[in-house]
C-alpha positions, 0 to 999 in steps of 0.5 A: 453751319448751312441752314439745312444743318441748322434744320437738321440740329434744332430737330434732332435735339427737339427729339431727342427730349422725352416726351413729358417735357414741356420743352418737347412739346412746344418745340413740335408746335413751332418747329414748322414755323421756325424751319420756314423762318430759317429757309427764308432768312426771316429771325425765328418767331416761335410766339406766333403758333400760341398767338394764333391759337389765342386769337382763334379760341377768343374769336370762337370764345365771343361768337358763342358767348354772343348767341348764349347772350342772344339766347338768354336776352329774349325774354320771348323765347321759348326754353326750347328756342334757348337751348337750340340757341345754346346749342348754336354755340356750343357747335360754332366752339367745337367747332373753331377747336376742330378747324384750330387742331385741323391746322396745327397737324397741318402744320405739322405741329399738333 
């Protein structure tokens, strides 16, 4: 079996599952990964795409909690200084969830 035919077989079985499965879903998040894999003869690591999500989502996840830290540490801040603050945070998360999605559809995996 060529690795086009291998491509060809991993896809039409990823499709051919229905959409609520949890096979299906997972399979579209790291079929570009493996399809790369395959064509450079590199052993398929399907783990990566969840790694990656993991470390970017903790990476957000610490910058916020370390301005709501900020925030909430300076006694000689005003409620108003806080809650901008706050708000900080807040778009530095929603912030990495939008760059994480804008790169899984790149990858064609979202």
């Amino acid at each position: 079996m060529t690795k086009q035919q291998e491509i060809a077989a991993l896809r039409a079985f990823a499709e051919s599952l229905p959409e609520n499965t949890y096979l299906r879903p997972w399979l579209r998040d790291v079929l570009p990964i493996i399809e790369r894999d395959i064509t450079s003869d590199f052993f398929p690591s399907p783990f990566l795409p969840t790694e990656w999500k993991r470390e970017r989502m903790e990476a957000a996840e610490h910058q916020a909690q370390h301005i709501i830290d900020k925030a909430n540490t300076g006694v000689f801040l005003t409620n108003q200084e806080c809650k901008r603050m706050r708000d900080e945070a807040a778009r530095h998360w929603d912030g990495a969830v939008r760059e994480l999605k804008a790169a899984l559809k790149a990858m064609g995996a979202e």
